[in-house]
N, C-alpha and C positions, 0 to 999 in steps of 0.2 A: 783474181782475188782468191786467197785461199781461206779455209774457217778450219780452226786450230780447237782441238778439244782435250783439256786438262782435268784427268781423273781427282778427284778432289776426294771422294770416299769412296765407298766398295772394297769389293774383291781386286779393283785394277785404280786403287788409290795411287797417285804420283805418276800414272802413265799418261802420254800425250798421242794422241791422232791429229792428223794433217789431212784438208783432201783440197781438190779443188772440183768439184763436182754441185749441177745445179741442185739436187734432190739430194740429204743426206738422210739416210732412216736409222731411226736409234731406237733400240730393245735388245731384247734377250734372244730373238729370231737368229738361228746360223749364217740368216741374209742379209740380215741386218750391217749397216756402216759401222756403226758404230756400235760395238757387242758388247755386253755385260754379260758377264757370267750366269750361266742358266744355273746354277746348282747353288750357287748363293745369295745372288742378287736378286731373289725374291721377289721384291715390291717394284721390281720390272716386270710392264706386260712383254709378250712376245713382240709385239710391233709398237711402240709405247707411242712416239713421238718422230717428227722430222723438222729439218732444219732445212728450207728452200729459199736458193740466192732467186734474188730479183732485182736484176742489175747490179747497184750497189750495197743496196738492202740486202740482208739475210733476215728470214722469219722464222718461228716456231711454230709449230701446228702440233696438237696433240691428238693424234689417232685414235680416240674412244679408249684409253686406259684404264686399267681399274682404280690403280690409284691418283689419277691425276697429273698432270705437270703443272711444273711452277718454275715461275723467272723472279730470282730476285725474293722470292718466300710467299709470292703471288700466286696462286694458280691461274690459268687463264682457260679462256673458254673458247676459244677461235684464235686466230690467227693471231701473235705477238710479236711486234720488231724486237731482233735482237740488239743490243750494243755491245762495243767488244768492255771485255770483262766482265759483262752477266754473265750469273750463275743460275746453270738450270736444273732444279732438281726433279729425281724421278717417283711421284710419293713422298707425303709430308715424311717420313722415316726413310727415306730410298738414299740412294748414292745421289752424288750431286756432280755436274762437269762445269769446269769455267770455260765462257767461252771466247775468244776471241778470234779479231780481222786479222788478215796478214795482206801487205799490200803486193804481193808478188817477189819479183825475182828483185825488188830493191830489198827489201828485207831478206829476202833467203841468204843473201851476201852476210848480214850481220847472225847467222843463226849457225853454228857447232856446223862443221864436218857432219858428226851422226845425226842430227835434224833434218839439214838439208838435204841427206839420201829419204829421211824419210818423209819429207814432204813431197820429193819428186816423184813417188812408188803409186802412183794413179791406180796402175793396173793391182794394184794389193792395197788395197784403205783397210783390210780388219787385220793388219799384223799390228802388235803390239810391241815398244819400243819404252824401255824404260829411262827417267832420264837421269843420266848420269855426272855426275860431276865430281874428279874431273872425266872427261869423255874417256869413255875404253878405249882402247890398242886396237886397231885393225887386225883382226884375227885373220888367218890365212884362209886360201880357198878351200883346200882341202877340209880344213877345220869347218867352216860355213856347211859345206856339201855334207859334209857326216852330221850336223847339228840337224839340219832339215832332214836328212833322210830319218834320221834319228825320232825327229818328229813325226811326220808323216807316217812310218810304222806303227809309233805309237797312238797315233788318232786311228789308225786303221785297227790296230789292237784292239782299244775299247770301242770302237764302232763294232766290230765282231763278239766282243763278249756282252754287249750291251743286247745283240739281235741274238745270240745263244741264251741270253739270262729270258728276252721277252717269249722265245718258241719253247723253254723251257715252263714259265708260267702258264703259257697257253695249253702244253699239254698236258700238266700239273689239274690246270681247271676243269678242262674235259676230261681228265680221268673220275677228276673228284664229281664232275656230274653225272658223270654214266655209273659212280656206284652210290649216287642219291637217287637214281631215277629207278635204278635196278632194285635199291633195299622199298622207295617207293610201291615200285609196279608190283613185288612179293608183299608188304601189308595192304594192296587194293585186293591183291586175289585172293589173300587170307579175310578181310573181310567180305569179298564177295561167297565164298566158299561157307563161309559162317552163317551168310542170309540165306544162301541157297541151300544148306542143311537147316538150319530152323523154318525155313517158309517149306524143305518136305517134310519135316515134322507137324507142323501147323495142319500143313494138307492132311495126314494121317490122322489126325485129332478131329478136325472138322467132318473128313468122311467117318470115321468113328463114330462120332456125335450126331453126324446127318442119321445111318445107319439106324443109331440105336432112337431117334425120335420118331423116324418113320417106324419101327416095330411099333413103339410109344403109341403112333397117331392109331397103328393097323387095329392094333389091341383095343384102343378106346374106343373107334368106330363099331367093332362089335360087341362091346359093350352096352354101345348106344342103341345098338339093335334088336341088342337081348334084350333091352330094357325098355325101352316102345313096344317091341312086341309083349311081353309081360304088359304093359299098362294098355294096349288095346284087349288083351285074355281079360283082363281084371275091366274094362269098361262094358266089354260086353258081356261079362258076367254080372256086374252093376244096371246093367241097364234095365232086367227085370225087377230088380228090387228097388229103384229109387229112391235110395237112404242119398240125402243130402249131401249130409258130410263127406261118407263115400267118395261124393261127386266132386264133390272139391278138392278132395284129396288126391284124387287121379290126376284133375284136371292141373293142378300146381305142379304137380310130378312131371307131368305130359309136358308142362310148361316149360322146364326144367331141363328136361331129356332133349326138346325141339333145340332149344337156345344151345346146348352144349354140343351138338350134333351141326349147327348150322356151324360153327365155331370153329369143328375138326373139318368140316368143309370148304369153310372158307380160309383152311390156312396155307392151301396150295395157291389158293388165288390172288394171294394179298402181294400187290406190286411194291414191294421193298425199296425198289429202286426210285420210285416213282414218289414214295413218301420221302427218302433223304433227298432226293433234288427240289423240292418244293420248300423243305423247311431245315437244311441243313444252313444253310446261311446267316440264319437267323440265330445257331447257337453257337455262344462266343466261351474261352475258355477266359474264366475268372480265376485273380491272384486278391486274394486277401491280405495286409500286413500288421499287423500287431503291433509288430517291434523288432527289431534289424533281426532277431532269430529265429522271432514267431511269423512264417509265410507261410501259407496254406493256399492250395489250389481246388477249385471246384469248377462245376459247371452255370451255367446261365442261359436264358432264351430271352429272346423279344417277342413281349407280348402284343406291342403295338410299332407304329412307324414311328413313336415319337421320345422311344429311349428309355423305355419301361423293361427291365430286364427283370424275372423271376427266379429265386434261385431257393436255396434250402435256409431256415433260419440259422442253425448251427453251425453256417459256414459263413454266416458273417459276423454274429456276437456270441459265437462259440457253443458248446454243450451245455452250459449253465443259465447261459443268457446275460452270461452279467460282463461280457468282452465288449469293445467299441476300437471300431478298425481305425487303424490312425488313415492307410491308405488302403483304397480300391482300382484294382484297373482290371480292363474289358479289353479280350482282344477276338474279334470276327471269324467264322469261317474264313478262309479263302485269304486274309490279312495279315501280315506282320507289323500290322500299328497296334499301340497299344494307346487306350482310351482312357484315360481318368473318370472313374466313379462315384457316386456318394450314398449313401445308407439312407432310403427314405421310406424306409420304416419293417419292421415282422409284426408277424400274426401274433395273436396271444395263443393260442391252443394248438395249430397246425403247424409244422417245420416246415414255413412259408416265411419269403422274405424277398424286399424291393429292393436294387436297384437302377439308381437312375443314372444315364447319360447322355452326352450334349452333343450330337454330333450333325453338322452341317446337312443339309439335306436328307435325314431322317433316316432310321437305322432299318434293315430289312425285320421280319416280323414273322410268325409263321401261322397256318393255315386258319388255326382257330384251336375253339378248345372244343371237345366233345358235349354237345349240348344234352344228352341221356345220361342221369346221374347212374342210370343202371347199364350202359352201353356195354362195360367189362362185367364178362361174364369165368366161367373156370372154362379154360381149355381155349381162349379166345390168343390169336395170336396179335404179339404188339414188335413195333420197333425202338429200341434206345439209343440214341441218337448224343454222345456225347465225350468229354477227356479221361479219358481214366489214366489214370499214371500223370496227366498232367500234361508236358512238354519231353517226358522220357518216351512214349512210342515213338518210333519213326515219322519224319514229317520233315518238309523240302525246307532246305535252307539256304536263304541269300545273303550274300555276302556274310561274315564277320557273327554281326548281331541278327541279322535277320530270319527268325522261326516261320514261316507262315502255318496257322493256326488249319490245322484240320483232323476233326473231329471222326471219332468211330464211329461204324453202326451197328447194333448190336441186337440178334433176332433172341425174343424171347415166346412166352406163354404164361399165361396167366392160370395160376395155382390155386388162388383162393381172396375173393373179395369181400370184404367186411366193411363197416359203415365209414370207417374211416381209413382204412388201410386196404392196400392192393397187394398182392403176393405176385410174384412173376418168376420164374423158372428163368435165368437169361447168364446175365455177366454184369458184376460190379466191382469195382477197385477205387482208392482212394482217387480223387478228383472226382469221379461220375457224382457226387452228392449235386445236386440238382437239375442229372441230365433230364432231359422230355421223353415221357411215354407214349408213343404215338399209336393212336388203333387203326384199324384196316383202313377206314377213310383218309388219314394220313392228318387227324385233330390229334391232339393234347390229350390224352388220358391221364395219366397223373403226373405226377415228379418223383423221380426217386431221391431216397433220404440218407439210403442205410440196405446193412442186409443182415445176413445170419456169419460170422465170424467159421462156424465150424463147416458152412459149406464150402469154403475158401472162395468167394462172394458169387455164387451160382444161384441162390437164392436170396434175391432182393426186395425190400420193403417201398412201396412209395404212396403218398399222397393222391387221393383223389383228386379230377381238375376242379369236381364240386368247390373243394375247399380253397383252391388257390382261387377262381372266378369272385367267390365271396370274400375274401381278403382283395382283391384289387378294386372290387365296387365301393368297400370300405375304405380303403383308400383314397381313390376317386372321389367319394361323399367330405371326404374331410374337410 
């Protein structure tokens, strides 16, 4: 039995295939039986379909297609008998074949001279034969011999410009990579060269600065010296005369000179490191929003485990007091999550201000606050601990969107303490408004607020812990 296939549409509309073979495979594959043209017939898979005799049965099987087969306008899903004159198409838009039986060498008797060569041609099923009517002339051999070699070269032709056009692209893409990887690897060492000149300038500035404080400390220390010894001369010159006042007045001096002495003593000892690992986690960097233009960034801490974060009043309802953030968010040391916020409440007098947030299993917190309203004294060294610039310093980035938040440290001394305000000799820039002042124990000394403009922020202003402790008891009481 033989199965007869009539191109109905495509690129090989009007052409006929003959085979007598059990397994017939139809696609766009070079190996395919029955071939449709790769470069038009589109909505042919490579292997699309086959067509296998079973006895007197022929079946369709459709080989995982993209677009499906269909007999008859039917797609089918497993295996479908054929009958002769179904039509099977490839893809509801695809070329379509009719198909039919042929019952052997009694039919081939009634089929064209050029038919019956081509159904005999077993060993060549994908030559293509178009049908003609009336049949062509028997061309000569020589004619035949030059048309195939004819051919043959010419498949051999575009088989060879087809592998010259692909090593062509390929070397085309590897050129274009190696001068992306090359103009790459010159702006990595142009930035690496850039840090590595600014971190030996930084270096040069810090030993500068170490330099000229240690003079600072050397000078003050004998200050401190000259100045206790002058108040021992002056007590034991008081002592024969025991005028009161005198006595007091030494003795506050004395008092005075010890505390700012103990101060420059203890600022070699003060473990820096020891106070940012204990409560560096706990301070998250805050974005404020106004309104799609008004964003502002500051600092924040957690006061407790349960989402209490302390920051500056005028960085949540601005410098007048009369702003209300549409939005708040909180993002952690160590985190590139960012937290949703909400405004639960400022001070009335002190640029102190709450807020709160919700986060599963309770937010990390830091050491405490300083319990001696008098603990900062002048000449006492502190740490500040917080974002200054925001998300513009350096700082590791994962993936795409992801900052992880990490915070500076930043060594100061304390300049001058008044009932309400703290002076600190350190570093301040836009964002640090609410970073933690930390004293040698590694508590909460104030908050900073603000600084002096013309110091270009070397001298910074902040809040006692006094006043924040009584603003959150207040709070707390409500």
């Amino acid at each position: 039995m033989t199965a007869r296939f009539t191109f109905l549409s495509g690129a090989r509309a009007g052409q006929v295939e003959t085979f007598r073979k059990a397994y017939i495979g139809l696609g766009r594959h070079p190996l395919s039986d029955v071939r449709f043209d790769p470069e038009r017939d589109l909505d042919v898979s490579s292997r699309h379909a086959a067509v296998i005799r079973q006895g007197a049965t022929f079946l369709v099987r459709d080989l995982g297609s993209t677009n499906g087969t269909f007999v008859n306008g039917r797609q089918i899903t497993g295996d479908a008998a054929l009958n002769d004159g179904d039509v099977i198409a490839f893809g509801q838009n695809g070329p379509a074949v009719e198909f039919h039986v042929g019952g052997g060498d009694a039919e081939a008797e009634g089929v064209t001279a050029t038919l019956r060569a081509t159904a005999e041609r077993i060993s060549s099923p994908r030559e293509q034969y178009q049908v003609l009517s009336p049949p062509a002339p028997r061309r000569s051999s020589t004619a035949v011999r030059i048309a195939v070699e004819v051919a043959r070269q010419t498949r051999q032709l575009r088989l060879t410009t087809k592998i010259l056009i692909g090593v062509f692209a390929v070397v085309l893409a590897a050129f274009g990579w190696l001068q992306w990887t090359a103009r790459r690897d010159a702006r990595e060492l142009a930035r690496l060269q850039t840090r590595a000149d600014s971190l030996n300038l930084a270096a040069h500035t810090l030993l500068s600065r170490f330099q000229t404080e240690l003079a600072t400390v050397r000078d003050a220390l004998r200050q401190s010296q000259a100045e206790v010894a002058r108040l021992r001369t002056e007590l034991a010159a008081t002592g024969s005369t025991g005028d009161a006042r005198v006595v007091a007045r030494l003795r506050a001096a004395l008092d005075t000179a010890e505390a700012r002495q103990r101060g420059l003593a203890g600022a070699a000892a003060v473990d820096y490191r020891a106070i940012s690992q204990k409560n560096q986690e706990a301070v998250a960097l805050l974005v404020v929003e106004y309104s799609e233009a008004e964003v502002f960034s500051g600092t924040a801490f957690a006061a407790d485990s349960q989402g209490t974060l302390v920051t500056n009043k005028h960085v949540l309802v601005g410098e007048q007091g009369d702003r209300r953030p549409r939005r708040i968010a909180v993002k952690f040391s160590g985190s590139k999550q960012w937290f949703p916020g909400r405004l639960a409440g400022v001070a009335d007098s002190a640029d102190v201000g709450v807020v709160k947030v919700d986060i599963r299993g309770g937010t990390p917190r830091v050491v405490g606050f300083s319990r001696d309203p008098h603990s900062l004294a002048r000449g006492d060294p502190v740490a500040i601990i917080g974002y200054p610039l925001g998300e513009d310093l350096p700082m590791v980035h994962l993936g795409q969107s992801g900052v992880v938040a990490d915070p500076t440290l930043t060594v100061g001394t304390v300049s001058k303490v008044l009932a309400n305000l703290v002076q600190v000799d350190g570093y301040g820039a836009p964002g640090s408004s609410g970073s933690p002042i930390f004293d040698r124990e590694g508590r909460v000394a104030a908050i900073l607020f603000g600084g002096s403009r013309e110091s270009q922020g070397k001298i910074i202003y902040a809040v006692p812990a006094a006043a924040i402790t009584a603003y959150l008891n207040q709070l707390t009481a409500r």
